[in-house]
ZAMILO-711036 format. One record per atom (N, C-alpha, C): residue in one letter; atom name; y, x, z. Coordinates in Angstrom, 2 decimals. Layout:
# residues N
SITE r  a      c2      c1      c3
SITE A CA       Y       X       Z
...
END
This chain:
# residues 153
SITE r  a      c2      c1      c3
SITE X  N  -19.10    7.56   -2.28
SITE X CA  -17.65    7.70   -2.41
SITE X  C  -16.96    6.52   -1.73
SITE X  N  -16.06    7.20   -1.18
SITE X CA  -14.83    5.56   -0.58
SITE X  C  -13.68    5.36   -1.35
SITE X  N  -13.40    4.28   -1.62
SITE X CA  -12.15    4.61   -1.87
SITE X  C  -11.07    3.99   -1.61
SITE X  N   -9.79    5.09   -1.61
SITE X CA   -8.30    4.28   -0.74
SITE X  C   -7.29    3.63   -2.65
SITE X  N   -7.30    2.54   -2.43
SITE X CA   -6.67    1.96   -3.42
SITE X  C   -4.95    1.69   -2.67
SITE X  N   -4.68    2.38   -3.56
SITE X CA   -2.89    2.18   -3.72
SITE X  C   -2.46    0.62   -4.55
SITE X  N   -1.91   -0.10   -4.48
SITE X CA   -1.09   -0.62   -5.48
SITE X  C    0.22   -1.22   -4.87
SITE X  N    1.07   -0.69   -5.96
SITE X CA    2.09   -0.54   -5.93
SITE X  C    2.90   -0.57   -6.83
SITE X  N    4.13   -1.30   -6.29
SITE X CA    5.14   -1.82   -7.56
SITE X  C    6.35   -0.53   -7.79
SITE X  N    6.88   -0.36   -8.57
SITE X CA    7.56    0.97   -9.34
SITE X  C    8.87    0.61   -9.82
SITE X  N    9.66   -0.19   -9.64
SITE X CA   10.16   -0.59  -11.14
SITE X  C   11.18    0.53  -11.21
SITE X  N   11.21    1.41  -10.50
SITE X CA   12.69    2.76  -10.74
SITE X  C   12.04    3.89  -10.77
SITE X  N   12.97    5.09  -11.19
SITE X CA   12.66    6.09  -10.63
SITE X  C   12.38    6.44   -9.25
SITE X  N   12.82    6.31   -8.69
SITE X CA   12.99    6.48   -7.33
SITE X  C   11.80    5.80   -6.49
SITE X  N   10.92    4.60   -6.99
SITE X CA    9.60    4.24   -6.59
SITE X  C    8.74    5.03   -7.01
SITE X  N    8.93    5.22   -8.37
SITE X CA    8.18    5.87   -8.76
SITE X  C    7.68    7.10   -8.21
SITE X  N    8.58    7.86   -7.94
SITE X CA    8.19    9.01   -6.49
SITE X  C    7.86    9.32   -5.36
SITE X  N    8.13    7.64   -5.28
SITE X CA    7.71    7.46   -3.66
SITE X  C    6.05    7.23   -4.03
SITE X  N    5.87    6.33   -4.92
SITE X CA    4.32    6.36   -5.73
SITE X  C    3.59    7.40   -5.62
SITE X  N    4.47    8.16   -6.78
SITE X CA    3.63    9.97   -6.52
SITE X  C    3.49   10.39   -5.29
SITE X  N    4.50   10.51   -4.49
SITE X CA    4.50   11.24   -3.80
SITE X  C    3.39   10.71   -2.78
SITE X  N    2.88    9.49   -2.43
SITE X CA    2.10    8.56   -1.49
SITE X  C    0.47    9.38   -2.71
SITE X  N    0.36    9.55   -3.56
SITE X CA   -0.83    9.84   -4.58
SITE X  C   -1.44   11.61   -4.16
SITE X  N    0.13   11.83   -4.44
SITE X CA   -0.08   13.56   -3.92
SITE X  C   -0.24   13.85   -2.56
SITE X  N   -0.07   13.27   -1.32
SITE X CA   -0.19   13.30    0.31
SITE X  C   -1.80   13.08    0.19
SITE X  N   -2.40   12.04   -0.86
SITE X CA   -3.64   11.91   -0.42
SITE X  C   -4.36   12.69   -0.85
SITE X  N   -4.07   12.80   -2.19
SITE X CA   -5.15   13.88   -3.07
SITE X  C   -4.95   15.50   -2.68
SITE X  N   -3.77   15.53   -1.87
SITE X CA   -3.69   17.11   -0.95
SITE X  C   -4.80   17.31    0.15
SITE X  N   -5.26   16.03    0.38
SITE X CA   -6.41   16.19    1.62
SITE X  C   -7.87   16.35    0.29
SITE X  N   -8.29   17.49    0.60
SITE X CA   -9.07   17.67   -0.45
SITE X  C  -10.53   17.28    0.47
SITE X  N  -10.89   15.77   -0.40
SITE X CA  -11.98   15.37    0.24
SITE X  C  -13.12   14.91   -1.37
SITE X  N  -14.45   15.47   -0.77
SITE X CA  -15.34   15.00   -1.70
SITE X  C  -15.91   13.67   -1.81
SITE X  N  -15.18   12.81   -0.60
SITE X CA  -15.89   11.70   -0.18
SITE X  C  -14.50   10.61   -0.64
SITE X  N  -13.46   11.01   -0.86
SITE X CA  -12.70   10.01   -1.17
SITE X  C  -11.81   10.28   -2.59
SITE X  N  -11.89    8.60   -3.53
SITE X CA  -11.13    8.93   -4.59
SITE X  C  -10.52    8.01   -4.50
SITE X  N   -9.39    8.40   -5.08
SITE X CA   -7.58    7.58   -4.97
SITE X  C   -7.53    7.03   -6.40
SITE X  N   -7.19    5.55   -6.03
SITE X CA   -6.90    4.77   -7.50
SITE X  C   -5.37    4.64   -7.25
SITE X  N   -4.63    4.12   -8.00
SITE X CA   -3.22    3.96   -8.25
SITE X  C   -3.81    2.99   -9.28
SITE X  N   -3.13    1.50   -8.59
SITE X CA   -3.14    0.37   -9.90
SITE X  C   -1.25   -0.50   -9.65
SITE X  N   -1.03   -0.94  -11.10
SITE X CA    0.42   -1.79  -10.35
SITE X  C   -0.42   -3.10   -9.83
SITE X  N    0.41   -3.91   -9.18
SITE X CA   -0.11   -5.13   -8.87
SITE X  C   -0.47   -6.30   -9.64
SITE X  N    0.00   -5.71  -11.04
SITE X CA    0.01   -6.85  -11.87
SITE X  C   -1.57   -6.63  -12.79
SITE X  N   -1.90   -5.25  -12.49
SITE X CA   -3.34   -5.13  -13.37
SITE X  C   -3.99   -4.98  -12.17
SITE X  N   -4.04   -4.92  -10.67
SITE X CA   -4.71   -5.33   -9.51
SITE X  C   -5.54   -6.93  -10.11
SITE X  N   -7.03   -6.50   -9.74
SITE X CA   -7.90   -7.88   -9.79
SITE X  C   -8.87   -7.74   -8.81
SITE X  N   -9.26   -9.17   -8.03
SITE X CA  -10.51   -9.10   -7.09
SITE X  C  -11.14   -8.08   -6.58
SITE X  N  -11.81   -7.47   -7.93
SITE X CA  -12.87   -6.56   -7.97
SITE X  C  -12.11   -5.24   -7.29
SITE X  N  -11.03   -4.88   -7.59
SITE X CA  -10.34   -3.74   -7.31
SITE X  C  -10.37   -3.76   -5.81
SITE X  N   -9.77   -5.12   -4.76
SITE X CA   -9.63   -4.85   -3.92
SITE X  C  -11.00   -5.01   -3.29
SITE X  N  -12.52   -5.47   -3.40
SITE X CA  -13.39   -5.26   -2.86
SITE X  C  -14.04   -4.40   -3.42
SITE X  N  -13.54   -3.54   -3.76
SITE X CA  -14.60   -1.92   -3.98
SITE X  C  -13.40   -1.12   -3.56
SITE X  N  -12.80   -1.34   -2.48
SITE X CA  -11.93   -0.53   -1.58
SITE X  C  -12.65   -0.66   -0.42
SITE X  N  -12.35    0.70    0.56
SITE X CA  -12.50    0.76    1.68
SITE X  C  -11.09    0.96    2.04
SITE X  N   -9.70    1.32    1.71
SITE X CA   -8.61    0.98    2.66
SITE X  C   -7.84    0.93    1.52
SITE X  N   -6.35    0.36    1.43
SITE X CA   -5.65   -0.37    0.55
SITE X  C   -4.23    0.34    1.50
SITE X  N   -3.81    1.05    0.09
SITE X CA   -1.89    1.01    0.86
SITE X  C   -0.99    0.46   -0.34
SITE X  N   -0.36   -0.64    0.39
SITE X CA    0.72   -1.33   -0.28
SITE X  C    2.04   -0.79   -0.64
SITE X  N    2.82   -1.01   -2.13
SITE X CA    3.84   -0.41   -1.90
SITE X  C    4.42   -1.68   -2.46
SITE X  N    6.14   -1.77   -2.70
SITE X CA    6.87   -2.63   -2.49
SITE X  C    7.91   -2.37   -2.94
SITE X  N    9.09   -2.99   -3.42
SITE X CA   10.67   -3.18   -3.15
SITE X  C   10.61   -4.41   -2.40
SITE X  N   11.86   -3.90   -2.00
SITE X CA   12.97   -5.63   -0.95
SITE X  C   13.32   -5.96   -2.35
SITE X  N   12.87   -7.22   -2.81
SITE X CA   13.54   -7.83   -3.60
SITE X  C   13.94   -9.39   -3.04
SITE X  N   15.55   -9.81   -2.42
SITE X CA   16.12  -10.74   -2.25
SITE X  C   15.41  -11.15   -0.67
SITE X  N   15.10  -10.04   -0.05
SITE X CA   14.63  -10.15    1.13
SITE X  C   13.16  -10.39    1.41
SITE X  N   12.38  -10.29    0.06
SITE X CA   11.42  -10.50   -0.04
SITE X  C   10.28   -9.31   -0.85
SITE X  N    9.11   -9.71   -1.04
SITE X CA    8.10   -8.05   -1.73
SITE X  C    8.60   -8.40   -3.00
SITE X  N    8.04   -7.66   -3.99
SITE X CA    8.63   -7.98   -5.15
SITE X  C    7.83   -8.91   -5.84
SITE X  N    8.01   -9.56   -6.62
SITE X CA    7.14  -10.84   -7.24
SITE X  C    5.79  -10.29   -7.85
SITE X  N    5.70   -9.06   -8.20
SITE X CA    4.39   -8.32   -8.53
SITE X  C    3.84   -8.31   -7.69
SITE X  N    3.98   -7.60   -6.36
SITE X CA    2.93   -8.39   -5.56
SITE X  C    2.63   -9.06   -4.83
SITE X  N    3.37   -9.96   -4.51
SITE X CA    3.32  -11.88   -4.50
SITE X  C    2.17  -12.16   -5.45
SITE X  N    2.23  -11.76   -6.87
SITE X CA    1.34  -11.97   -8.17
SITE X  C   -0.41  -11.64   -7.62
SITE X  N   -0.28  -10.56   -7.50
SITE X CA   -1.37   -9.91   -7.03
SITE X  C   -2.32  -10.64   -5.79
SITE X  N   -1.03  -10.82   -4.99
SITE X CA   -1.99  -11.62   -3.36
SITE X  C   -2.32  -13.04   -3.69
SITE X  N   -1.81  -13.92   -4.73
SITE X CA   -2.04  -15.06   -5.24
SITE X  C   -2.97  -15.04   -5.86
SITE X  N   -3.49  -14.38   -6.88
SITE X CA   -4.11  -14.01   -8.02
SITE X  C   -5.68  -13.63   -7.13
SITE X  N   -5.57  -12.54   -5.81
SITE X CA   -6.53  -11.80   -4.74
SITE X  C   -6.70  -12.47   -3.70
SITE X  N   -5.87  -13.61   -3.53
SITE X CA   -6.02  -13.70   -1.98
SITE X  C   -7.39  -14.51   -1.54
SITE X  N   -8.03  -15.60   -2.34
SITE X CA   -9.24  -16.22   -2.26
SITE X  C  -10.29  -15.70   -2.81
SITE X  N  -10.42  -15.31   -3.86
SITE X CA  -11.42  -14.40   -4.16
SITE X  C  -12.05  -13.15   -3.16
SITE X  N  -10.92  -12.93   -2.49
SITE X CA  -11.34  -12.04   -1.25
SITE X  C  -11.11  -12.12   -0.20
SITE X  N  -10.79  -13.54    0.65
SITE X CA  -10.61  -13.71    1.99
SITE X  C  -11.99  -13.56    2.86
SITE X  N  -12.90  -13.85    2.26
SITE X CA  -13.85  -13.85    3.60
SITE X  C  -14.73  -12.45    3.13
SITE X  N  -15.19  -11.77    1.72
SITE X CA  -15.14  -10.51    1.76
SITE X  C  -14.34   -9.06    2.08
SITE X  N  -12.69   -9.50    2.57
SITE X CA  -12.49   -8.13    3.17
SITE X  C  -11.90   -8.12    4.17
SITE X  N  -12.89   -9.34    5.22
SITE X CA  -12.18   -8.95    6.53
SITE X  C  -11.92   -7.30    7.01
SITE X  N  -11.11   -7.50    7.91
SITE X CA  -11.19   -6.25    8.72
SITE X  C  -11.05   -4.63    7.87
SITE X  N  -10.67   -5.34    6.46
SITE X CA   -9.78   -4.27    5.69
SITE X  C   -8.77   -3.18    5.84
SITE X  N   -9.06   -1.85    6.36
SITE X CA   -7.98   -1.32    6.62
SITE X  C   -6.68   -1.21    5.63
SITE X  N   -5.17   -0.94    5.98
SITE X CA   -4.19   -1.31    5.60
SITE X  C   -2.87   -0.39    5.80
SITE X  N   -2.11   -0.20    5.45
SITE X CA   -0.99    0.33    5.60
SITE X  C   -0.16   -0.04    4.61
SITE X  N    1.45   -0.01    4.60
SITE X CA    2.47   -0.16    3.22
SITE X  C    3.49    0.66    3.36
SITE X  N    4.11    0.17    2.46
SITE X CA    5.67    1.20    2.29
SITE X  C    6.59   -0.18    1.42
SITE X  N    7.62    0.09    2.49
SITE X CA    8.76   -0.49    1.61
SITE X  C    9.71    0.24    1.16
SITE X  N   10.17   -0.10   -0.07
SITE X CA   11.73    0.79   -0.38
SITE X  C   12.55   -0.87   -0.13
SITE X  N   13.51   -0.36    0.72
SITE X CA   14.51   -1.62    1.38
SITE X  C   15.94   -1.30    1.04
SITE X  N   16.71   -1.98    0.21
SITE X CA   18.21   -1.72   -0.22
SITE X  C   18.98   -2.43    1.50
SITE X  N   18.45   -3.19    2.06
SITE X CA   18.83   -3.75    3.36
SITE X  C   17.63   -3.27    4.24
SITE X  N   17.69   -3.98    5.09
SITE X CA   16.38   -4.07    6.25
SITE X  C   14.86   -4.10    6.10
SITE X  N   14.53   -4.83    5.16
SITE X CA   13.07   -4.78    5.18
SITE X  C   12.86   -5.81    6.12
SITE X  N   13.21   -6.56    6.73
SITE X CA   12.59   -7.71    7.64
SITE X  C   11.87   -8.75    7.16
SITE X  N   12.16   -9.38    5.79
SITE X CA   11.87  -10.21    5.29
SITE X  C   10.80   -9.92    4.33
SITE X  N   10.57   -8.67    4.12
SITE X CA    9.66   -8.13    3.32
SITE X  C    8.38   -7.82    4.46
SITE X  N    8.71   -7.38    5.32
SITE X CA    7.72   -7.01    5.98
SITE X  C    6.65   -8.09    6.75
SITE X  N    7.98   -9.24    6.76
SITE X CA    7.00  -10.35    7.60
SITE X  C    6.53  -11.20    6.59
SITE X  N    6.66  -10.93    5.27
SITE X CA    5.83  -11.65    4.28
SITE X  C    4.10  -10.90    4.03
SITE X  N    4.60   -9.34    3.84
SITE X CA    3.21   -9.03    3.71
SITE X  C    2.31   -9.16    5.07
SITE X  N    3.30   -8.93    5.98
SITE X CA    2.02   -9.36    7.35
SITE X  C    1.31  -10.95    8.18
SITE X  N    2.31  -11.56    7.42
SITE X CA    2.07  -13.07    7.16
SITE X  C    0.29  -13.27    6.01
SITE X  N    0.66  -12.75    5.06
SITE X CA   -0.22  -12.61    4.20
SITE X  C   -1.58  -12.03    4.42
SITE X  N   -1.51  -11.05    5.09
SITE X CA   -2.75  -10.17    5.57
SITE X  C   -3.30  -10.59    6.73
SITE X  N   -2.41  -10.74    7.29
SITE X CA   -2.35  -11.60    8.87
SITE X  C   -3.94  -12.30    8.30
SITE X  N   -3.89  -13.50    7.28
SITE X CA   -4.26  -14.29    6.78
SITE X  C   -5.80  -14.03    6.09
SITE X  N   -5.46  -12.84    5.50
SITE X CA   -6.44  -12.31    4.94
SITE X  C   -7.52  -11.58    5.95
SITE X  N   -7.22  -11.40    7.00
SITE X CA   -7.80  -10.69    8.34
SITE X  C   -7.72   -9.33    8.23
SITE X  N   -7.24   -8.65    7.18
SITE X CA   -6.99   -6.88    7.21
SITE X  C   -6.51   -6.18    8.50
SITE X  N   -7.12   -5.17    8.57
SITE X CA   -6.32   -4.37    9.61
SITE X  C   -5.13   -3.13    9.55
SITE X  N   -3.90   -3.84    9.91
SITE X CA   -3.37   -2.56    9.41
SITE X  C   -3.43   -1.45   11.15
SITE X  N   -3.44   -0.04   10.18
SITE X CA   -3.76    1.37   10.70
SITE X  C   -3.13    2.16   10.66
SITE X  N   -1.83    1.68   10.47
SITE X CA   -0.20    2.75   10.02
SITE X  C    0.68    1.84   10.28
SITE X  N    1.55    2.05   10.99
SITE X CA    3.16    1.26   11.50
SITE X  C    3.65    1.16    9.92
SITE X  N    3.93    0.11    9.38
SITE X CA    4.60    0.18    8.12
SITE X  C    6.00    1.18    7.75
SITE X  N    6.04    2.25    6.91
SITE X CA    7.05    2.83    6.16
SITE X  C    8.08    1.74    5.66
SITE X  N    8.95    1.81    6.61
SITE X CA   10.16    0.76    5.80
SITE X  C   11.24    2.10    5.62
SITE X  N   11.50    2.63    4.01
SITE X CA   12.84    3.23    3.34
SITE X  C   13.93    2.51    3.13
SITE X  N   14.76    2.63    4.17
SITE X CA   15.99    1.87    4.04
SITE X  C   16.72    2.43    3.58
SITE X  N   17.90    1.99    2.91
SITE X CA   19.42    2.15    2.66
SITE X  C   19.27    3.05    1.12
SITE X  N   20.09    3.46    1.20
SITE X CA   20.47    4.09   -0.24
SITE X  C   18.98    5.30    0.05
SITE X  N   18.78    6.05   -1.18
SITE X CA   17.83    6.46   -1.16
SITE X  C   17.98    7.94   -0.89
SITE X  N   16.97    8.39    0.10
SITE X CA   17.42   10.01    0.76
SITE X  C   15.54   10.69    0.62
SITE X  N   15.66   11.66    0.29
SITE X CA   14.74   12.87   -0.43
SITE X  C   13.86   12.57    0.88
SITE X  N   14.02   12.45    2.55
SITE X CA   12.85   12.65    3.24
SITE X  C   11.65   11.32    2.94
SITE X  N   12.57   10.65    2.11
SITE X CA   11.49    9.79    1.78
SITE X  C   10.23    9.43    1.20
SITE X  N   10.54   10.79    0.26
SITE X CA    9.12   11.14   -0.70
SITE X  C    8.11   11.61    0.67
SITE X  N    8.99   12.64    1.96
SITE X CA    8.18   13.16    2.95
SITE X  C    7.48   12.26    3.31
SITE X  N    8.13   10.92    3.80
SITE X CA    7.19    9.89    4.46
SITE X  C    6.04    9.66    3.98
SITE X  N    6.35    9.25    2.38
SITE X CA    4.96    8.68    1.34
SITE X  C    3.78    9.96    1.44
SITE X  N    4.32   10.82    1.30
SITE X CA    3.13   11.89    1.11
SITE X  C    2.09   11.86    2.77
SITE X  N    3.24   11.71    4.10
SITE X CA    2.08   11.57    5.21
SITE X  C    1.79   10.52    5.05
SITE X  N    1.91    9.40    4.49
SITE X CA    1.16    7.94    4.50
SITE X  C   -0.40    8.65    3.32
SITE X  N    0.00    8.53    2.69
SITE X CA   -1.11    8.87    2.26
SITE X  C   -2.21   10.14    2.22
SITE X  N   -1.63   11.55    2.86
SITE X CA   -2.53   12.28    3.33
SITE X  C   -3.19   11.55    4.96
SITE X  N   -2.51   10.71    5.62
SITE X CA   -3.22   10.17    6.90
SITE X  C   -4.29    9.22    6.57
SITE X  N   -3.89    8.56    5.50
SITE X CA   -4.58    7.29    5.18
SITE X  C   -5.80    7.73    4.48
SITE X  N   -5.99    9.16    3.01
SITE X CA   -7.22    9.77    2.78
SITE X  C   -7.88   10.49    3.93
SITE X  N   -6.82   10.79    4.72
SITE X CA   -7.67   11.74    5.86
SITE X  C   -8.52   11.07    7.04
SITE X  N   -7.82    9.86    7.20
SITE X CA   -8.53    8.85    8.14
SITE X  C  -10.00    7.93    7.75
SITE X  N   -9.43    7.87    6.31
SITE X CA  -10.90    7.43    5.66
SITE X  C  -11.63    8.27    5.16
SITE X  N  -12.08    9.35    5.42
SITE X CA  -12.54   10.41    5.02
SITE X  C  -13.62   10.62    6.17
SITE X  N  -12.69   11.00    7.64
SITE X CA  -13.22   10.91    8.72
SITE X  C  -13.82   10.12    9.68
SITE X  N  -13.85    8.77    8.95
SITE X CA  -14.82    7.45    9.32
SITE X  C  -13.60    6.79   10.30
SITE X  N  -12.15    7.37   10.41
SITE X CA  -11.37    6.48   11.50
SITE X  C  -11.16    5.46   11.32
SITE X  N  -10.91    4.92   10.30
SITE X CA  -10.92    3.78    9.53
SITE X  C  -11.52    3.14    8.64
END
């Protein structure tokens, strides 16, 4: 079995669906070879992220930044697993009340660091919140089970 670990921060409704909806894109690719965890970042530990084979991040812009959950998480993960997950495949999603700039160059600062590879142009949801957005999450995560399924990643 492989598996694509989600974690991801929620704190609204409206993440929350983007959550699901990133859970349901993957588990629609009906594969016998891959199972989908969903953890928040704050019960994310070590072990979680090295018994992954690909990891999708989720997020708010909070103050131009990820949200402090998972800040928590990459502090808490980031040594325990720097030299076990190089070359980690990767993808995220932001929900952004502004731009997402500041969010985005934190987690790729971070990973940068960690040596992961990301394998998806990051999902940045900007502005007030509009329904094609659940669309996005669901192809992030049917590409991301479907890619690790098929050895692309």
């Amino acid at each position: 079995m492989k598996k694509l670990l989600l974690i991801a921060h929620a704190p609204s409704d409206n993440t929350r669906n983007m959550v699901n909806a990133v859970v349901s894109g993957a588990n629609s690719y009906e594969s016998e070879c891959v199972e989908i965890q969903h953890l928040p970042p704050l019960e994310t530990q070590p072990e979680d992220l090295l018994s992954a084979q690909a990891v999708i991040l989720g997020t708010t812009e909070n103050l131009g930044y990820m949200s402090g959950a998972l800040k928590d998480m990459f502090d808490r993960c980031y040594y325990p697993c720097l030299e076990q997950t190089q070359g980690l495949p990767f993808a995220y999603f932001i929900r952004a009340g502004h731009d997402g700039t500041g969010t985005r160059r934190a987690i790729d600062t971070i990973t940068t660091g960690l040596r992961w590879k990301t394998v998806q142009k990051p999902l940045i949801c900007r502005g007030d919140f509009q329904p094609e957005f659940l669309e996005q999450c669901q192809e992030l995560g049917l590409s991301m089970a479907a890619s690790l399924d098929a050895g692309i990643i």
